[in-house]
KEZA-137757 format. One line per field, with one value per residue (C-alpha): residue number from 1; residue in one letter; x, y, z. Coordinates in steps of 0.05 Angstrom, whole numbers, plus 5000, padded with zeros to 4 digits. Layout:
N
num <- (NUM:...)
residuo <- (A:...)
u <- (X:...)
v <- (Y:...)
w <- (Z:...)
//
This chain:
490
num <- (1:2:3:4:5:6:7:8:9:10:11:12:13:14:15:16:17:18:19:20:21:22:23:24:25:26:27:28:29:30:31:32:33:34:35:36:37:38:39:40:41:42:43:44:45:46:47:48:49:50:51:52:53:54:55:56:57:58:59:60:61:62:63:64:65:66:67:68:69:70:71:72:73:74:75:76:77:78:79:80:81:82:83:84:85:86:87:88:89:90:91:92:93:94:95:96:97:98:99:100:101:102:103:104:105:106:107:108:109:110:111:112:113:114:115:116:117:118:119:120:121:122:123:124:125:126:127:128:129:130:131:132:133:134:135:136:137:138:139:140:141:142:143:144:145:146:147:148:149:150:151:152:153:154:155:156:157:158:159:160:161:162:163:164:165:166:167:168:169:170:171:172:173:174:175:176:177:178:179:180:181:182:183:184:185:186:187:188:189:190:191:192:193:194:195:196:197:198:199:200:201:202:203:204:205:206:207:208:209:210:211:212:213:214:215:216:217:218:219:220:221:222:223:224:225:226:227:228:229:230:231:232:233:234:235:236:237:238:239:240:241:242:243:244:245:246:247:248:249:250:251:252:253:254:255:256:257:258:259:260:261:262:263:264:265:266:267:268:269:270:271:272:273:274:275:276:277:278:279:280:281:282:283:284:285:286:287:288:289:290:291:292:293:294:295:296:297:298:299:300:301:302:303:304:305:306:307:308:309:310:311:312:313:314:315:316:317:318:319:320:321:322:323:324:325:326:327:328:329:330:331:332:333:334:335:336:337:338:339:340:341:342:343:344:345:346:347:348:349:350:351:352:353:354:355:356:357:358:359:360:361:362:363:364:365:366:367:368:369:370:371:372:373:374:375:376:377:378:379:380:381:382:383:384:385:386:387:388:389:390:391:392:393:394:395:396:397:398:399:400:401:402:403:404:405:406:407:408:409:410:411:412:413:414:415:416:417:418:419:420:421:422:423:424:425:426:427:428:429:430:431:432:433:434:435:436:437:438:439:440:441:442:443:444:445:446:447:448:449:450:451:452:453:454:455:456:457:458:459:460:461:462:463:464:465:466:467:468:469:470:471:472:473:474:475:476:477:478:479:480:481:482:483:484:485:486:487:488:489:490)
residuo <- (X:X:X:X:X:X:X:X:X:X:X:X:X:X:X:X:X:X:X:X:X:X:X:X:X:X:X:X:X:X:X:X:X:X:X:X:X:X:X:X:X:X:X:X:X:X:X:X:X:X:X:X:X:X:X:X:X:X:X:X:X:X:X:X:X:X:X:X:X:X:X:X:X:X:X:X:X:X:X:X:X:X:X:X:X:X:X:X:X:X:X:X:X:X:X:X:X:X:X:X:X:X:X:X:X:X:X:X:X:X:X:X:X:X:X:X:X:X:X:X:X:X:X:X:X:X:X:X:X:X:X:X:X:X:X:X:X:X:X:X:X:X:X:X:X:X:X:X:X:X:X:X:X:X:X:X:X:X:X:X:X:X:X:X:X:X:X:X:X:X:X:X:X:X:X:X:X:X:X:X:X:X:X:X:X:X:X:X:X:X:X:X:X:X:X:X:X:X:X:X:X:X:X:X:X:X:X:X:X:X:X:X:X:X:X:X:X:X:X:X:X:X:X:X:X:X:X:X:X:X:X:X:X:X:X:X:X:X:X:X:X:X:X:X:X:X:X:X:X:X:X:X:X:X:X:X:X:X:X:X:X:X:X:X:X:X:X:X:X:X:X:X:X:X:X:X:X:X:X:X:X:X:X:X:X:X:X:X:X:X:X:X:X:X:X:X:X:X:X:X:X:X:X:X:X:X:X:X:X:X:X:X:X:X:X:X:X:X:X:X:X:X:X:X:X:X:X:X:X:X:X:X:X:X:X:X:X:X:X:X:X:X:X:X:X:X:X:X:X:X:X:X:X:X:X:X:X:X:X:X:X:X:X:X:X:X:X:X:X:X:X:X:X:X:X:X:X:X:X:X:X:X:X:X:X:X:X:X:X:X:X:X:X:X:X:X:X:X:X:X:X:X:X:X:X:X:X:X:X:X:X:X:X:X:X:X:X:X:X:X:X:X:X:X:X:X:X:X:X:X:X:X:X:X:X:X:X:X:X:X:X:X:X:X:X:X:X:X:X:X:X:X:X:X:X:X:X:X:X:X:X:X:X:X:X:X:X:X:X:X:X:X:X:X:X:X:X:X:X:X:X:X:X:X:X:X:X:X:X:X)
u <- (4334:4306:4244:4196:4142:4079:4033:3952:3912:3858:3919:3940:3856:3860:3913:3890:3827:3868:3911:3846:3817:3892:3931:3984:4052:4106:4183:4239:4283:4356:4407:4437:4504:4533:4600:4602:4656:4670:4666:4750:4773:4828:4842:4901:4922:4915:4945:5015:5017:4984:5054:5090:5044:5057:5019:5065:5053:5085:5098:5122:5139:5111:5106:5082:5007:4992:4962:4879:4846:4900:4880:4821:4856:4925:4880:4852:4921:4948:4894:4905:4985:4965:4936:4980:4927:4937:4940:4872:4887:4856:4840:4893:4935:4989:4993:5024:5086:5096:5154:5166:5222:5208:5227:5165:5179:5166:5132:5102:5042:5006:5009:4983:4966:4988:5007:5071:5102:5168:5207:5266:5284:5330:5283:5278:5202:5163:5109:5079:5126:5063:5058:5129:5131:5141:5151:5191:5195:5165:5137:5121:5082:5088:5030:5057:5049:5120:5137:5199:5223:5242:5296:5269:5326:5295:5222:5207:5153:5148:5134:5102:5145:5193:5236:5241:5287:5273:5329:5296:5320:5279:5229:5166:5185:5142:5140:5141:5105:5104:5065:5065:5024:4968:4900:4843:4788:4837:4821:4868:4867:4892:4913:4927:4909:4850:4826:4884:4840:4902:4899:4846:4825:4796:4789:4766:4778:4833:4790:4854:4920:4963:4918:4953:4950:5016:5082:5121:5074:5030:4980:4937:4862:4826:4757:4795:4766:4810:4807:4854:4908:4908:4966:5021:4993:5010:4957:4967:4951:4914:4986:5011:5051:5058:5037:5034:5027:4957:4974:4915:4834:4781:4741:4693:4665:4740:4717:4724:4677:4703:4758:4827:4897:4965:5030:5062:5114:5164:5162:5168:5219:5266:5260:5278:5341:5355:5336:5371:5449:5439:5377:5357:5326:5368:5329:5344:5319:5321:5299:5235:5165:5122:5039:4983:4977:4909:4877:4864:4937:4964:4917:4933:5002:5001:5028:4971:4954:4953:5019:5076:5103:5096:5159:5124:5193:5261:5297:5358:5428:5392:5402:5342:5374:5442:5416:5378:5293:5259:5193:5144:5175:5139:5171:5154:5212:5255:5317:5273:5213:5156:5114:5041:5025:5058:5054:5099:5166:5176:5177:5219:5267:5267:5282:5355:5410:5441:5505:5477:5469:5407:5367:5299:5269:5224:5173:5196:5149:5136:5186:5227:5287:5339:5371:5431:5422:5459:5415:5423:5399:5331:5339:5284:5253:5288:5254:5223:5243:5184:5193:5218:5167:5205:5227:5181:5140:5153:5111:5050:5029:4957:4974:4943:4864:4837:4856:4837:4907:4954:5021:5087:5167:5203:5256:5327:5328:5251:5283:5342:5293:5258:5316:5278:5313:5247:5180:5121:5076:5009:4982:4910:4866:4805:4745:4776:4849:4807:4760:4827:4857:4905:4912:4950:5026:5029:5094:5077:5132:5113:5046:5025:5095:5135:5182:5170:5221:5188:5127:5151:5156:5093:5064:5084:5066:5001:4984:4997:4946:4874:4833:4782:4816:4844:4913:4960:4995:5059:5055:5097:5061:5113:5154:5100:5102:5034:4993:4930:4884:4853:4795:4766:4697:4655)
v <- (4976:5041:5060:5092:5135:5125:5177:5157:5129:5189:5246:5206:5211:5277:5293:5260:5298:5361:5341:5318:5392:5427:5448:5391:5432:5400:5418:5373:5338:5367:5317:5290:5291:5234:5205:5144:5103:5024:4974:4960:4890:4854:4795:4826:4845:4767:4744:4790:4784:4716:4675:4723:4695:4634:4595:4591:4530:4529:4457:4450:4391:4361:4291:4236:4218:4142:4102:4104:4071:4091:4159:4153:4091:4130:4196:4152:4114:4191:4190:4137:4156:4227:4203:4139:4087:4021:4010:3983:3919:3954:3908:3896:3938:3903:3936:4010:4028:4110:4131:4202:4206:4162:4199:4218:4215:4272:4288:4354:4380:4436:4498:4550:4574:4646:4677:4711:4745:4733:4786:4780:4731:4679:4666:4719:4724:4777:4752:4772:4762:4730:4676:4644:4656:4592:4551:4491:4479:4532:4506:4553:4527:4569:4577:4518:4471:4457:4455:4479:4485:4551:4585:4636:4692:4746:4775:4835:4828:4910:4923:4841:4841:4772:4748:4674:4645:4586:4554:4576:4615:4647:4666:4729:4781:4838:4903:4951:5016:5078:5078:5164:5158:5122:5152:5139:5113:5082:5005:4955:4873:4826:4752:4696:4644:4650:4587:4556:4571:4588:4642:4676:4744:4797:4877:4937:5006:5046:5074:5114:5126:5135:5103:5093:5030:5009:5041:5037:5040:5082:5031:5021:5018:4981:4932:4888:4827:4799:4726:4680:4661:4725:4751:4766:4770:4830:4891:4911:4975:4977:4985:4917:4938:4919:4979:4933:4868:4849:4845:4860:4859:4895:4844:4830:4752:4743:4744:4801:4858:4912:4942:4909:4936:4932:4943:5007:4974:5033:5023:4937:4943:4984:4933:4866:4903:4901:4828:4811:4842:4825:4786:4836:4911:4961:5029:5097:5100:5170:5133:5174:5162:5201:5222:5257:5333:5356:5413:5435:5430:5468:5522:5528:5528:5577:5524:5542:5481:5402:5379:5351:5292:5305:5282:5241:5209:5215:5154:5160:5160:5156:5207:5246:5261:5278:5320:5367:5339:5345:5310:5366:5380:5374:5354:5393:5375:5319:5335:5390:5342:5365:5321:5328:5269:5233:5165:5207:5216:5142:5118:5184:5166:5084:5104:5136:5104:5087:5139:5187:5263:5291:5366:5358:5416:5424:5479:5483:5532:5588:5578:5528:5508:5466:5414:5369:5290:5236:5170:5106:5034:5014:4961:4924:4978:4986:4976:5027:5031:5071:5134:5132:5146:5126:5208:5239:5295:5367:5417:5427:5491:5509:5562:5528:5521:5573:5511:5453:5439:5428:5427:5416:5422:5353:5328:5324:5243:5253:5293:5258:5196:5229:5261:5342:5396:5417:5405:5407:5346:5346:5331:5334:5343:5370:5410:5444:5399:5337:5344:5357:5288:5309:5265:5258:5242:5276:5322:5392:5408:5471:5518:5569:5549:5569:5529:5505:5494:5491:5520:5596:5595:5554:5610:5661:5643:5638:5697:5728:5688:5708:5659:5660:5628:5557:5546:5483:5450:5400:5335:5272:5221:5150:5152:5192:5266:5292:5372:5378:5440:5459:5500:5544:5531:5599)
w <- (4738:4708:4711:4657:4664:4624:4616:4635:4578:4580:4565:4506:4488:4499:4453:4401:4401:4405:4344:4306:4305:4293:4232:4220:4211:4193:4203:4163:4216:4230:4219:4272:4281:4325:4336:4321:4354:4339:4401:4406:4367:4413:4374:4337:4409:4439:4368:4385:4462:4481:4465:4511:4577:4616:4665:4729:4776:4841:4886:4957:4989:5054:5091:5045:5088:5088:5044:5024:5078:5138:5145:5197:5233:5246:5276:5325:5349:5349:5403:5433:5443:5457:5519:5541:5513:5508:5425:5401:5349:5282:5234:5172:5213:5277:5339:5324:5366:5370:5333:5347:5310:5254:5187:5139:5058:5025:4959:4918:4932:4888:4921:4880:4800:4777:4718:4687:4614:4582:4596:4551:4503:4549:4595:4649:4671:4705:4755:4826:4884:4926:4869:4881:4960:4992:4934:4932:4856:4806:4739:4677:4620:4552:4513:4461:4514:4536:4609:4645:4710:4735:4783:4831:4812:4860:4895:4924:4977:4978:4902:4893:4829:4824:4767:4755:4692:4645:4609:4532:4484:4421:4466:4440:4496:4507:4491:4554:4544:4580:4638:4636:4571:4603:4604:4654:4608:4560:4545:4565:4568:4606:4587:4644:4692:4737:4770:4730:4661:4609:4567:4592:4558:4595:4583:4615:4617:4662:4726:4761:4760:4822:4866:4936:4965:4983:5009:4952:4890:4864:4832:4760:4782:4719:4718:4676:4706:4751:4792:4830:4774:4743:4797:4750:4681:4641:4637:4564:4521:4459:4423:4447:4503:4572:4624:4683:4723:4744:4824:4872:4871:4920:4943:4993:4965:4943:4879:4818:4843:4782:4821:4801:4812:4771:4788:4738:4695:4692:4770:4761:4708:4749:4809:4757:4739:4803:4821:4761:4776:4854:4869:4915:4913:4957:4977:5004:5076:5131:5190:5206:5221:5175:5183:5131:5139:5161:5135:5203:5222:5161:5161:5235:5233:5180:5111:5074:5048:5072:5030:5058:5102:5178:5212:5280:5308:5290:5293:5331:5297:5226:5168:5197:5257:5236:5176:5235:5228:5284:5306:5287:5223:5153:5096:5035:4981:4970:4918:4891:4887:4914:4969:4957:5002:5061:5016:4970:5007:5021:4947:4929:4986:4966:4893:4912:4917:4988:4994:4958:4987:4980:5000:5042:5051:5115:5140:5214:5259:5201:5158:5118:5104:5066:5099:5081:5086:5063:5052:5079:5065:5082:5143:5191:5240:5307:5366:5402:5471:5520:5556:5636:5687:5747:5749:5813:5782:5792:5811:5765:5732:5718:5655:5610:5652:5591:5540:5588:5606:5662:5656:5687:5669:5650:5684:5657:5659:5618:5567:5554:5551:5500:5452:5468:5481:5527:5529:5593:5613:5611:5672:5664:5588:5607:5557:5499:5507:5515:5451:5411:5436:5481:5544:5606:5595:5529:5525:5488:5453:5414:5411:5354:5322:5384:5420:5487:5528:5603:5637:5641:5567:5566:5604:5571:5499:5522:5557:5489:5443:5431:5479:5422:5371:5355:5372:5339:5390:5375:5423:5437:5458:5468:5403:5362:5348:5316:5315:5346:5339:5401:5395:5457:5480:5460)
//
């Protein structure tokens, strides 16, 4: 609520009495010069998309329960047979006999209300990959009332975009605009579903564009109002045109708290192609495991600014390692596309095509550099096996006491282990080392962009740093690769 201030009734006196004994000027008032803008009218809008959106219903089928009355009588014989009972006699019921086998009947059960567009004229429909999951039987209801049943053709659980197909024809497709032309604090509307209310308008205003929130898409941020049903509706521009798919809502009541998110359609449309020749979306994978740059980190290691991917494990016999990345390395261009943020590299890298041969360019301890790579398919994550320690421990080194650390060299069974070429262990974090987050078993692989290979080298590169200032230091720790900045006590 805002708050006014009013002024004490014995100043207003007071100027009255002052203006009573004054000269009354008088000055013509300046025009004004507003401008005036009209509220938005969306009726034309609902009049030219609302045939295009369906109502999707989605049945699964489970094990027909008894009759009305049986419920509460067959929980207590479960009871009763859990625990080797003699059967009670239950009145209008004979003495039940377990039958763990005995086959149950099955019928449909509801399982969920969501919402969905006509994509092209046969049939094909665009809705939310989470609103088909685990159905049995999907049902789409056009906005002239008729009913059909539809086939699942293809979902993508990464992007939430599925495709399901009706057997109509004549159908009022969309029209798909372009998502690049989109501007925050445009007004868009949104027609669906939510609580299973058809047809329901809502509009808003575009908040953000780009907002990261999942692997693969760079999301719509709108407070187009935005419920359970809604999932899958189209997000629509004030030309008419589809600019997204109503997907995801921040919530804390799991209700619409003015932050609602939509899946881009230039991204959507490019993965129902694909669901439509195969069923299935096929992406470009490198097989590495990829971090944020700090500012901290690229200051320290002397990038200039935090951009980039940082490379944290190389997955072993993947198009990482045979291309030449190395755990440590940061990613700054993919195919002459720059990488502004981590979250960047894996939709770049998912967009192209398995086979083909790419350029990633990494900055490597000072200096970067182009790199050949040829991508593969995107496949479930390997597991991660953990490093040896049945190796005895060599001699430890103390170089390192100025920075909190003590050292010693790995073993040849530790590196080969760990796929290094060299490295030390930490032995002991202590102060400075310690407030950075370095611990005990962590293996430093490189320090102020040098390459460690054992504890001479270790040695050495130190003795040649100022003591005063921060040093970056490149770690493994298990299967992770990661900078830390440690900063001398002063």
């Amino acid at each position: 609520m805002t708050l006014q201030v009013i002024k004490p009734l014995r100043s207003v006196f007071f100027a009255l009495a002052l203006a009573s004994t004054a000269v009354l000027v008088t000055t013509p008032l300046q025009p004004v010069h507003a401008q005036a803008r009209a509220l938005p009218d969306f009726t034309d809008l609902v009049d030219q998309v609302g045939p295009s959106v369906v109502n999707i219903r989605t049945l699964e089928k489970v094990a027909a329960r008894p009759g009305p009355g049986f419920q509460g009588d067959e929980d207590m014989l479960e009871f009763f047979r859990r625990f080797g009972l003699p059967m009670p006699n239950i009145p209008g019921h004979p003495r039940q006999v377990p039958r763990p086998n005995r086959p149950q009947p099955e019928e449909d059960q509801p399982r969920g209300v969501g919402s969905g567009f006509v994509l092209t004229s046969d049939g094909f429909i665009m809705t939310n990959a989470h609103v088909v999951e685990g159905a049995d039987e999907v049902l789409v209801t056009l906005t002239d009332k008729r009913e059909f049943k539809a086939k699942i053709i293809g979902a993508d659980k990464r992007t939430d975009v599925a495709v399901v197909k009706i057997e109509a024809v004549g159908l009022p497709a969309v029209k798909v605009g372009d998502v690049s032309k989109l501007r925050v604090g445009e007004w868009v509307m949104a027609i669906g579903s939510p609580f299973g209310l058809e047809s329901t308008v809502t509009a808003g205003i575009v908040s953000a564009k780009q907002r990261d929130t999942g692997d693969y898409l760079p999301f719509i941020q709108t407070d187009v109002a935005i419920n359970p049903g809604n999932s899958g509706g189209p997000l629509i521009n004030m030309r008419g045109e589809v600019v997204g798919i109503n997907s995801q809502i921040y919530s804390r009541s799991g209700g619409f708290m003015g932050i609602s998110f939509a899946i881009p359609m230039d991204e959507a449309v490019r993965v129902s192609e694909q669901l439509r020749s195969s069923g299935r979306v096929s992406r470009g994978r490198i097989g590495v495991q990829i971090d944020q740059v700090s500012k901290d980190v690229a200051e320290s290691i002397g990038l200039g600014k935090p951009a980039g991917a940082l490379v944290r494990a190389v997955e072993s016999g993947s198009p990482a390692e045979k291309a030449g990345i190395e755990a440590g390395d940061i990613i700054t261009k993919f195919d002459g596309k720059a990488i502004d943020k981590s979250s960047d590299l894996p939709r770049i890298v998912g967009s192209t095509k398995p086979g083909t041969k790419s350029t990633v360019t990494v900055f490597r301890r000072g200096s970067t550099k182009d790199l050949s790579i040829t991508i593969a398919e995107i496949e479930a994550d390997k597991p991660t096996t953990k490093a040896s320690t049945k190796d005895e421990k060599p001699k430890s080194s103390s170089a390192g006491q100025v920075l909190g650390l003590t050292v010693s060299d790995l073993s040849e069974a530790q590196r080969k282990d760990l796929k290094v070429r060299g490295g030390v262990k930490i032995d002991a974090a202590t102060e400075a080392a310690a407030r950075a987050g370095l611990r005990e078993g962590d293996v430093i692989i490189a320090v102020a962009n040098i390459e460690v290979v054992g504890v001479k080298e270790f040695e050495s590169i130190l003795s040649k740093l100022d003591k005063n200032k921060p040093v970056n230091v490149l770690f493994r720790r298990g299967e992770w690769t990661q900078y830390a900045v440690i900063r001398p006590s002063r």
